[in-house]
C-alpha positions as a Markdown table, in Angstrom:
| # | Residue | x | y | z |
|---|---|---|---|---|
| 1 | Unk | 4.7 | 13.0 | -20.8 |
| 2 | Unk | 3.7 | 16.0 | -18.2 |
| 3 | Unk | 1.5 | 16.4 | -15.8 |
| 4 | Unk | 0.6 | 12.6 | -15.9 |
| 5 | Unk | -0.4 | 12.6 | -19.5 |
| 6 | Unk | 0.6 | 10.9 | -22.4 |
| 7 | Unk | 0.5 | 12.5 | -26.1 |
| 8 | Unk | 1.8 | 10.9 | -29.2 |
| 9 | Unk | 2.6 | 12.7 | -32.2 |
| 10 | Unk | 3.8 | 15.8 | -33.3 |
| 11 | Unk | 0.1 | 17.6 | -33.7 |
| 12 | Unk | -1.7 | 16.7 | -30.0 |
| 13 | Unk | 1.6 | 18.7 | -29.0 |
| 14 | Unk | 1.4 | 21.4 | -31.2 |
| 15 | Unk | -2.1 | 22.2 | -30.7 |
| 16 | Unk | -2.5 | 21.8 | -26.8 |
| 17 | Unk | 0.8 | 24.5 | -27.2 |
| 18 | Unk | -1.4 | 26.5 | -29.2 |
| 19 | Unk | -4.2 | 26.7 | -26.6 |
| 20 | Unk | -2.1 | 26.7 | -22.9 |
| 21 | Unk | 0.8 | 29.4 | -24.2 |
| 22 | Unk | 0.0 | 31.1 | -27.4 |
| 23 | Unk | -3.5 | 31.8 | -27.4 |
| 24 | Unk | -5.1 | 35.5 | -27.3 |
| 25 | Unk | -4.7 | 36.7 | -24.0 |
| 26 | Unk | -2.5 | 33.7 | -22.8 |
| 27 | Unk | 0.8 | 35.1 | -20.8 |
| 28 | Unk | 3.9 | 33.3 | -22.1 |
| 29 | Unk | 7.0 | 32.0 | -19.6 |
| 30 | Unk | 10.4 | 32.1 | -20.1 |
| 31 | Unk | 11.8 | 29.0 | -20.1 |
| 32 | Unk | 15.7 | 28.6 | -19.0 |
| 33 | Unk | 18.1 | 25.8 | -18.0 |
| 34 | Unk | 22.4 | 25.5 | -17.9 |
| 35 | Unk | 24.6 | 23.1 | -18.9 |
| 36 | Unk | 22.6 | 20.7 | -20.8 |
| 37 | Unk | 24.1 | 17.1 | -20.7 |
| 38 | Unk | 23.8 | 15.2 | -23.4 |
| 39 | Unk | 25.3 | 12.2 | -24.7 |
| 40 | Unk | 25.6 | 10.4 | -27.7 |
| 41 | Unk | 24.1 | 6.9 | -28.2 |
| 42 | Unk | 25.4 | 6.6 | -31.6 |
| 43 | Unk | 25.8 | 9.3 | -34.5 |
| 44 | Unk | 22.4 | 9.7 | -35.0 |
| 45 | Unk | 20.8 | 9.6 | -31.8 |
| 46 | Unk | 21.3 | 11.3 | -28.0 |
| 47 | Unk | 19.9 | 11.3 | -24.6 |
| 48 | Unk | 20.2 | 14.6 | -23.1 |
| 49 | Unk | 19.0 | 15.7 | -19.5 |
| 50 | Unk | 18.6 | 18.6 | -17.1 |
| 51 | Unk | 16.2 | 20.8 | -15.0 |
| 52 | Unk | 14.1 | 23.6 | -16.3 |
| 53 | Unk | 12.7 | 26.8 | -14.9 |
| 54 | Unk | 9.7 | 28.0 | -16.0 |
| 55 | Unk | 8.7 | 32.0 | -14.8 |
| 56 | Unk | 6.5 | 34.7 | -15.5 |
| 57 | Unk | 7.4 | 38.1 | -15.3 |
| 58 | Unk | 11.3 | 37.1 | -15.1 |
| 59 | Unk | 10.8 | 36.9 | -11.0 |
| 60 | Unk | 8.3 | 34.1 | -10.4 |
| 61 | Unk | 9.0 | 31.0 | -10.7 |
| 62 | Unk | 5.8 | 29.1 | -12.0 |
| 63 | Unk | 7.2 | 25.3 | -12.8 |
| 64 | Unk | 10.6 | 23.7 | -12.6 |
| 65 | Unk | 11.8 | 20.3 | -12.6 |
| 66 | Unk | 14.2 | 17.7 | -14.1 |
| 67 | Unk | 13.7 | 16.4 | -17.9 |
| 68 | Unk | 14.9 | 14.2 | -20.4 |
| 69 | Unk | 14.8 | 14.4 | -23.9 |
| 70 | Unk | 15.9 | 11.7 | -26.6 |
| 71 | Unk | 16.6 | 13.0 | -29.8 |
| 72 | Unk | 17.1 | 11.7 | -33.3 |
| 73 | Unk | 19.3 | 13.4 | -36.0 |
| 74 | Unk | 17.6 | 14.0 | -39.3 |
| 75 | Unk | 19.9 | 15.6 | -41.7 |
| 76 | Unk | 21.0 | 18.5 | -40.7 |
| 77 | Unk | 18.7 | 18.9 | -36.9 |
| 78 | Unk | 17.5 | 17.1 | -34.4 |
| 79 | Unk | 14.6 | 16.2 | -33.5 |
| 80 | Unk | 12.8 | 15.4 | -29.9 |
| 81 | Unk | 11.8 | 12.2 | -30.2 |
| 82 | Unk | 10.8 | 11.6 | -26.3 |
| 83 | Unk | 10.7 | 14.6 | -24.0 |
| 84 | Unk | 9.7 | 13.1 | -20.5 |
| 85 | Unk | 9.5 | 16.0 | -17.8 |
| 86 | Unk | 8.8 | 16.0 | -14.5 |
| 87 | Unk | 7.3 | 18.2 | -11.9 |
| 88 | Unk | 10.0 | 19.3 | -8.4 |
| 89 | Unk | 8.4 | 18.4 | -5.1 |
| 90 | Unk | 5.8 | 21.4 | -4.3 |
């Protein structure tokens, strides 16, 4: 979920990454965040949460706001099996 959209599965993600961050002539943002929480629900599975910065240039800030992911171990990584992200107050 962002920006009051749902997507489901793995390629509606990838491609509409494609397009709004790695396209030809597209800038890209650095993405940060500290101290990621996250807590186990069982050995396979966790719930981790935290806010992210997202800026351009490394001075402007151009989206932040808290998130949650849940993730799902498969062999040896994890994977996101929920990311739901929300935007801070403007």
């Amino acid at each position: 979920m962002s920006g009051g959209h749902v997507q489901y599965g793995w390629q509606q993600l990838y491609d509409r990454y494609q397009a709004n961050y790695f396209a030809p002539g597209k800038s890209r943002d650095s993405l940060s965040f500290d101290e990621l929480a996250c807590a186990r629900a069982d050995t396979g599975s966790a719930v981790c949460d935290r806010a992210l910065q997202a800026s351009r240039a490394a001075t402007a800030v151009v989206a932040s706001g808290p998130f949650t992911l849940v993730l799902q171990r498969q062999g040896d990584r994890w994977r996101i099996l929920h990311d739901h992200t929300s935007p801070d107050p403007k």
